[in-house]
C-alpha positions as CSV (number, residue, x, y, z in Angstrom):
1,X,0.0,0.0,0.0
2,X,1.3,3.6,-0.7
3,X,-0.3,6.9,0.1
4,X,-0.5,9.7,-2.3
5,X,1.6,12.9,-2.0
6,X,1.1,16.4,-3.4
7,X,3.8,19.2,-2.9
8,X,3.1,22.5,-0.8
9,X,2.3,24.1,-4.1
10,X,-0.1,21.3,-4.5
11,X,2.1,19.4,-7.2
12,X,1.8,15.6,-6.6
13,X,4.8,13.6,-6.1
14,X,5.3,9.9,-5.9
15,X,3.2,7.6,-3.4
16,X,5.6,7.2,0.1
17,X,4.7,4.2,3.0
18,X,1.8,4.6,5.2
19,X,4.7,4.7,8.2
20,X,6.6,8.0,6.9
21,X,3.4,9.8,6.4
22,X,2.1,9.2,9.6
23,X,5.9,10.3,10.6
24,X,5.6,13.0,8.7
25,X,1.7,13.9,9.9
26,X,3.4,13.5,13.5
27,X,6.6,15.6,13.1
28,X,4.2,18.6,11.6
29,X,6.0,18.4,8.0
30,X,3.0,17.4,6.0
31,X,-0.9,17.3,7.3
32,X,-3.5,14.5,6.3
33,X,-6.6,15.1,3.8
34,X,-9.1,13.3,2.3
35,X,-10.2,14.2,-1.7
36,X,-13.5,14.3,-3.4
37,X,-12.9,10.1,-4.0
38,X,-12.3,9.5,-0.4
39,X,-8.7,8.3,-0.7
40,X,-6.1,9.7,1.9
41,X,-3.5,11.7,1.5
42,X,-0.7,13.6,2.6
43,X,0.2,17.4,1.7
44,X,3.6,18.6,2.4
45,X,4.1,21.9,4.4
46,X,7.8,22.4,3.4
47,X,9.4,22.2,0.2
48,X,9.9,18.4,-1.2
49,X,13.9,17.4,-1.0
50,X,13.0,15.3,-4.0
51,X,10.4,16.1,-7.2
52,X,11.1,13.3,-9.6
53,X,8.6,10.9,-10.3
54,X,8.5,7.4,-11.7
55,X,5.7,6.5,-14.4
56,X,2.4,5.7,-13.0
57,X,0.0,5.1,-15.4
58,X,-4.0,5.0,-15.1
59,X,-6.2,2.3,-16.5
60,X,-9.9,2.8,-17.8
61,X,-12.4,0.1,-18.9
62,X,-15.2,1.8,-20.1
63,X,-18.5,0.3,-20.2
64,X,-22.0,0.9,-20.7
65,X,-23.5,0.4,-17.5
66,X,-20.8,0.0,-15.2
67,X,-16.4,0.8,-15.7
68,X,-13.2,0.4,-13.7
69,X,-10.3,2.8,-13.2
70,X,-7.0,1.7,-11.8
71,X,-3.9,3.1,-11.1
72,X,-0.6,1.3,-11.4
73,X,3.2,1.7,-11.0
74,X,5.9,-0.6,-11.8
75,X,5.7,-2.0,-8.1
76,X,2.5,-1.3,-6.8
77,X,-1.2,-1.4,-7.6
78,X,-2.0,2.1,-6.3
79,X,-6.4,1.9,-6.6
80,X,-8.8,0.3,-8.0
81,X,-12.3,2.1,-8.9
82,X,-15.8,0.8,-9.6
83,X,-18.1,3.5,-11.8
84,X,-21.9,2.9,-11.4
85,X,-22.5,4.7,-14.6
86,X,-25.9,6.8,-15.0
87,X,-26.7,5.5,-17.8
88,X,-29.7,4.0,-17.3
89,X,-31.2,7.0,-15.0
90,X,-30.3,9.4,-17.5
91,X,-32.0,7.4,-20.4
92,X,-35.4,6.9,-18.6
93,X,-35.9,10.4,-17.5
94,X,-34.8,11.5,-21.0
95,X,-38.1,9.7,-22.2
96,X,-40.4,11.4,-19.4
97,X,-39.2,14.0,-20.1
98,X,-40.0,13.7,-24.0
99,X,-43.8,12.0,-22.9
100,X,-44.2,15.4,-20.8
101,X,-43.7,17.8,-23.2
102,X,-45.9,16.0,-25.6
103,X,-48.4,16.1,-23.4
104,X,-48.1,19.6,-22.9
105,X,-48.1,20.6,-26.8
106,X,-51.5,18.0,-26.9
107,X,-53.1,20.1,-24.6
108,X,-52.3,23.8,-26.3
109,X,-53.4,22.3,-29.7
110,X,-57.1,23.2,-30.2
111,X,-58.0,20.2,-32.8
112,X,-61.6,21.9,-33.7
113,X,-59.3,24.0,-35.9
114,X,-58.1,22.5,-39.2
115,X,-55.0,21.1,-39.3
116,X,-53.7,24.8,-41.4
117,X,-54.6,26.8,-38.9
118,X,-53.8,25.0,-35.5
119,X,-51.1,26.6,-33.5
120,X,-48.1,24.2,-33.8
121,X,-44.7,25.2,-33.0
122,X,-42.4,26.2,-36.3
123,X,-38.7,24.8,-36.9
124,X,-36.5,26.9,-36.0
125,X,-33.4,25.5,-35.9
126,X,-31.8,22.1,-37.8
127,X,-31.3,19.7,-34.7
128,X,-30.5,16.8,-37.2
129,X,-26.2,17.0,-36.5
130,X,-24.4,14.2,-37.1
131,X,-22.3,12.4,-34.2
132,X,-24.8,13.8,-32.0
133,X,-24.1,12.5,-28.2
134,X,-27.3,11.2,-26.3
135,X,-26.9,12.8,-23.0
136,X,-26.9,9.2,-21.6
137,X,-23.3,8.6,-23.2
138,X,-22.2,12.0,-22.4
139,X,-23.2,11.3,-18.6
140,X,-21.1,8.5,-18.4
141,X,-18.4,9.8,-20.0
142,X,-18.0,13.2,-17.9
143,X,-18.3,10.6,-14.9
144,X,-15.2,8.6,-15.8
145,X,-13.6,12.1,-16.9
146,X,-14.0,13.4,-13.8
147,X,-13.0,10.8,-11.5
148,X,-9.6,10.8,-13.6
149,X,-9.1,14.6,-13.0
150,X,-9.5,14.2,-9.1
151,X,-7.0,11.1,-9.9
152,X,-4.5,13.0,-11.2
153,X,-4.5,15.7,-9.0
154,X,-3.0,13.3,-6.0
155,X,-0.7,11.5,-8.6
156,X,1.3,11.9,-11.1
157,X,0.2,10.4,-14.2
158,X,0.9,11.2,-17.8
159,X,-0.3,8.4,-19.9
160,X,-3.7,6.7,-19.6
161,X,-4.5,3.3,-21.7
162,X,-8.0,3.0,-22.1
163,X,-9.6,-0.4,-24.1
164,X,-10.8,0.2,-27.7
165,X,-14.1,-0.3,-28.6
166,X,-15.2,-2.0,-31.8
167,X,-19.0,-1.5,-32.8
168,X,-20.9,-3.5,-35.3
169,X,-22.0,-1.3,-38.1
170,X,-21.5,1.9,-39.5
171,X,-19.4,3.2,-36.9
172,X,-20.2,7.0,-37.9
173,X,-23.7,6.5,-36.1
174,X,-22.9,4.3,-33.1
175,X,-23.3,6.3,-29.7
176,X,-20.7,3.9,-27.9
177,X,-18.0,5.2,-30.8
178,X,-19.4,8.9,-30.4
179,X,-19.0,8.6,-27.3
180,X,-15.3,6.8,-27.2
181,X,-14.0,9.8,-29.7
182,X,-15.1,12.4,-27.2
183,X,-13.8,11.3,-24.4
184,X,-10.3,10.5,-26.1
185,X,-9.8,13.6,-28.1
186,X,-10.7,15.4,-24.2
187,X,-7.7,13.3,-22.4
188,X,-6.1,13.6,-25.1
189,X,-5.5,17.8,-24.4
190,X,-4.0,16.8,-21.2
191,X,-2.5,13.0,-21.3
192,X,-0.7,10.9,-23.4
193,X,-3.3,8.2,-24.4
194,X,-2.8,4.7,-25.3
195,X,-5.5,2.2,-27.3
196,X,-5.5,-1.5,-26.4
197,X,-7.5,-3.9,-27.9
198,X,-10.3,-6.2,-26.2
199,X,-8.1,-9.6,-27.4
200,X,-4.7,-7.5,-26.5
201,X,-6.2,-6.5,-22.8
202,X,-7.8,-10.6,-23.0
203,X,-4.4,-12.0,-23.3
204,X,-2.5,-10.1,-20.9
205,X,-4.4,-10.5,-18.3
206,X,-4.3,-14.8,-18.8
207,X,-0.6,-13.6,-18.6
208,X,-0.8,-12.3,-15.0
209,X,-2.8,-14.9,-14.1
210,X,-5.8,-12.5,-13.0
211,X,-9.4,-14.2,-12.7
212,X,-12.4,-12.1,-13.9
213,X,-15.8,-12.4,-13.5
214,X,-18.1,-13.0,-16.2
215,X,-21.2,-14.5,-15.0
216,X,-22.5,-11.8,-13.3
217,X,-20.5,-8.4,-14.6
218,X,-23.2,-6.2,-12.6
219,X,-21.2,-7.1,-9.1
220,X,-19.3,-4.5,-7.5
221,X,-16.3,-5.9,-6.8
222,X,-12.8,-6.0,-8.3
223,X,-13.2,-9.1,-10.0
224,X,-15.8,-7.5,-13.1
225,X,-13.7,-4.6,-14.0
226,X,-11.6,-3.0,-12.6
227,X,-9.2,-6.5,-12.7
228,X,-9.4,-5.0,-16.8
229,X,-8.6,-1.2,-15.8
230,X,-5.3,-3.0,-14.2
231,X,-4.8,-5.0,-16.7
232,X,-4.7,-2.2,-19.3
233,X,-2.4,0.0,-17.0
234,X,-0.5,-3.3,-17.0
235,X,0.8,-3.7,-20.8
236,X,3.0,-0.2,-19.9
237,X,5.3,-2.2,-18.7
238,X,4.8,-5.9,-20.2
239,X,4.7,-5.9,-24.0
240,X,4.1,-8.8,-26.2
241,X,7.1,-8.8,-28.7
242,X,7.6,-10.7,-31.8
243,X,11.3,-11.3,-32.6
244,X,13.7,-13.2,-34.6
245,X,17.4,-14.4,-35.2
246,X,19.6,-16.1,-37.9
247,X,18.1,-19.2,-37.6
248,X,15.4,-19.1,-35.0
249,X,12.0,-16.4,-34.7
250,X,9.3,-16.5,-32.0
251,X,7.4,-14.5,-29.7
252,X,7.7,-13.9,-25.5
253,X,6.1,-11.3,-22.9
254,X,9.1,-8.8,-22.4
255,X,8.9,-6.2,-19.6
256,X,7.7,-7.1,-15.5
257,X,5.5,-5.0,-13.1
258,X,4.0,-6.3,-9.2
259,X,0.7,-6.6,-9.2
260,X,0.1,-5.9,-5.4
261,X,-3.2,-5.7,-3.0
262,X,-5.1,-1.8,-2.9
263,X,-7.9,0.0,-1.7
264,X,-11.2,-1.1,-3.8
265,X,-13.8,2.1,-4.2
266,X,-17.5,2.3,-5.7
267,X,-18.9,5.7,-7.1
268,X,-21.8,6.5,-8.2
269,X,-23.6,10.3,-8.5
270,X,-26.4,10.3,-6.3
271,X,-30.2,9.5,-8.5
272,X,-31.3,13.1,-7.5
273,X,-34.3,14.3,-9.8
274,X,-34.1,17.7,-11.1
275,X,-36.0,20.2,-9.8
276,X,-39.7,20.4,-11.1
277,X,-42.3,23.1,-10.8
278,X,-45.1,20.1,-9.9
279,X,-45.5,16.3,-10.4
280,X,-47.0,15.1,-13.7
281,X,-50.4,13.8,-12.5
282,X,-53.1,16.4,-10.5
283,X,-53.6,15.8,-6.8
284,X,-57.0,16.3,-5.4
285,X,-58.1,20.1,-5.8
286,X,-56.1,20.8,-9.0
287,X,-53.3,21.3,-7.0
288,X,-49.4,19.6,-7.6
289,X,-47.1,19.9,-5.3
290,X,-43.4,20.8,-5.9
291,X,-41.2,18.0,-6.8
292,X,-37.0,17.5,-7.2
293,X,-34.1,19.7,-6.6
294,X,-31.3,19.0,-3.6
295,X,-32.9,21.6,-1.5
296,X,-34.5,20.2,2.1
297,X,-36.5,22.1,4.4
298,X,-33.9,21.4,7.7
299,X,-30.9,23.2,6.6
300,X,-29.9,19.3,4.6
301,X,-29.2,19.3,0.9
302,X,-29.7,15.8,-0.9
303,X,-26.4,13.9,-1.5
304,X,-24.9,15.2,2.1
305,X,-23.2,12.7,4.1
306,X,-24.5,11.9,7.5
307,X,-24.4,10.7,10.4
308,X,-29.1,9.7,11.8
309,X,-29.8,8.1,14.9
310,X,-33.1,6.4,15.1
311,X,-34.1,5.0,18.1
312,X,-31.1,2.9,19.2
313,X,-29.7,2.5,15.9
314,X,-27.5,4.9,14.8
315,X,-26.2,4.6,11.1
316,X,-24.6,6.3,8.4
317,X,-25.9,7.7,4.9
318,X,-26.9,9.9,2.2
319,X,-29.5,12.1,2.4
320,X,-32.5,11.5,-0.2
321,X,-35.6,13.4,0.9
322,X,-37.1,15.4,3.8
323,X,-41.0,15.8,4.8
324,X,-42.0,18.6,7.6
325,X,-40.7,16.7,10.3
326,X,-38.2,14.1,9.0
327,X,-35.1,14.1,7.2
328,X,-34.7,10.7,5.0
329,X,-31.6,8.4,4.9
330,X,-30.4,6.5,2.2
331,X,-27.4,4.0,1.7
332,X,-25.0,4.0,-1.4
333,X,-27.1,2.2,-3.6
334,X,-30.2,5.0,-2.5
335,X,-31.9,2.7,-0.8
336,X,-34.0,4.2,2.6
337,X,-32.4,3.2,5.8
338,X,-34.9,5.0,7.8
339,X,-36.4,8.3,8.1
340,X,-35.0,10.2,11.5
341,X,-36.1,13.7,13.1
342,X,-33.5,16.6,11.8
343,X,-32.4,17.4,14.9
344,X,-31.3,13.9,15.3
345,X,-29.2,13.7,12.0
346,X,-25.6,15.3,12.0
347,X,-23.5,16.7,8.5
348,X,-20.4,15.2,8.4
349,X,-19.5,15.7,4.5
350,X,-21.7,17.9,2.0
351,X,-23.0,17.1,-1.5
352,X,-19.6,16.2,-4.1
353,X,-22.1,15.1,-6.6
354,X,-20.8,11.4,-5.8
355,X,-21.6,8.4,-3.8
356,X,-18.5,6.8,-2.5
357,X,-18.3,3.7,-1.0
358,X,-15.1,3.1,0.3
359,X,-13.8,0.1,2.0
360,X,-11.8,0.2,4.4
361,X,-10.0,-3.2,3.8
362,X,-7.0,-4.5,0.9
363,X,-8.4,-6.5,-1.8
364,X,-5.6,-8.7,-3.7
365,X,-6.3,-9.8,-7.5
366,X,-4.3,-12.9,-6.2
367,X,-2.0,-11.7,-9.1
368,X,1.9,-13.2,-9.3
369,X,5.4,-10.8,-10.2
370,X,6.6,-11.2,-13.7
């Protein structure tokens, strides 16, 4: 295990031992912080003796539904990262929203007219582009992008190798390659970046003698893919090399790198719904009430982390709703875990715009040195 560094002028420097930062945290030469991801680390208060770094490299699997980030030295397995990816959030309230406004535009037409003279909205601009990105994509993407940002602001990376992906088709109008082109030519501006294919990331990974998961890819844990996201940070430093002699040609794996055991995170952004003037469907008297937005009525906003004590249980959570009296509690996967009074719920972190689920513990790919 390592713990990230970053300079006084807030420069990051190469991962030290857990013992010489909590030295250093003790001494008064560097103090402790947590970042936006919840991973620790350490900020130096005096200039650094020594600002050379070593290559660490960042891995990303993308996906549809669900992608893994990892970040990888020579030596050591730095973190490992599961993305819930909003995909499917994003796409459903894409189509209410769509069914809403028809039904709005049903109810202004007045079909007693003919159809000449009803009152239908007129083009007025060509929305037809091509390589247009459905926001769906474009959330997923901007998740992964961000998560790399906060990434590389505690360590020092400069090449990313992300896993090419081939769609069936004509390739001009899939989203998934729309959506793989933006997100490159973004990292791009600010990393070097490295293609590997699916086969190329396949084989490699047989090589380190990694086990992944493929019966059930919807798991959270390191096993679906973020064992891939290594992988592909991997093949920086093990290559697959054809070669040949005078009499004698073959290939071999050339290169090594320690595949070692590293804090295992899920994110997610917390399911808030947009804030609405009313629900879709009248309540008794004509009336709607207000519906969405992060705001609560006991100081809260939705996404906070806290700390609710009902009863005798105490437990921890995100908040997710509020009604006059009560505050409501959710877990990471925004499910209730009760409903407590406010004055019985305590802030401890406010709204990032992400869920993180850290744990606590090492998890090993059960990986060998090459």
């Amino acid at each position: 295990m390592r713990v990230p560094v970053i300079s006084v002028d807030n420069i990051p420097l190469m991962p030290t031992k857990p013992s010489r930062a909590r030295r250093w945290i003790k001494t008064g030469i560097a103090i402790g912080k947590f970042n936006k991801l919840g991973i620790f680390y350490v900020q130096l208060i005096t200039e650094s003796s020594n600002t050379k770094s070593q290559e660490i490299v960042i891995g990303l699997d993308p996906g549809k539904m669900f992608s893994g980030i990892a970040v990888q030295s020579n030596k050591y397995t730095l973190q490992m990262l599961h993305l819930v990816l909003p995909f499917k959030t994003v796409k459903d309230r894409m189509e209410q929203r769509a069914m809403m406004r028809r039904s709005r535009r049903g109810r202004r037409i007045n079909r007693k007219l003919p159809f000449n003279k009803r009152s239908h909205r007129q083009t007025r601009f060509e929305n037809r582009r091509g390589s247009k990105l459905p926001p769906s994509i474009r959330a997923n993407k901007d998740l992964e992008y961000r998560v790399i940002i906060l990434l590389c602001e505690i360590y020092p990376i400069k090449t990313i190798v992300i896993e090419e992906v081939e769609a069936r088709g004509n390739k001009s109008f899939s989203p998934v390659m729309v959506g793989q082109r933006y997100q490159i030519d973004r990292l791009s501006e600010l990393f070097k970046v490295e293609l590997r294919k699916g086969w190329e990331t396949s084989n490699l990974r047989k090589y380190l003698g990694l086990y992944k998961e493929k019966s059930d890819k919807s798991l959270q844990i390191p096993e679906t893919h973020a064992v891939d996201a290594v992988t592909l940070a991997c093949s920086q430093f093990v290559e697959y090399k054809i070669w040949s002699g005078t009499k004698t040609h073959g290939a071999s794996w050339i290169g090594n790198v320690t595949i070692t055991g590293s804090q295992f995170t899920i994110l997610r952004r917390p399911p808030i719904s947009r804030r609405q003037l009313h629900l879709m469907v009248f309540s008794s008297g004509g009336n709607r009430r207000k519906y969405g937005g992060t705001t609560t009525r006991h100081g809260f906003r939705k996404g906070d982390f806290v700390e609710a004590t009902q009863g005798q249980k105490t437990f921890f959570g995100w908040v997710s709703g509020d009604t006059e009296k009560l505050v409501s509690v959710s877990d990471s996967n925004w499910k209730r875990l009760g409903q407590c009074t406010a004055k019985k719920v305590r802030l401890i972190k406010r709204n990032t715009g992400l869920i993180v689920l850290s744990t606590r513990r090492m998890f090993n790919l059960t990986a060998s040195s090459h």
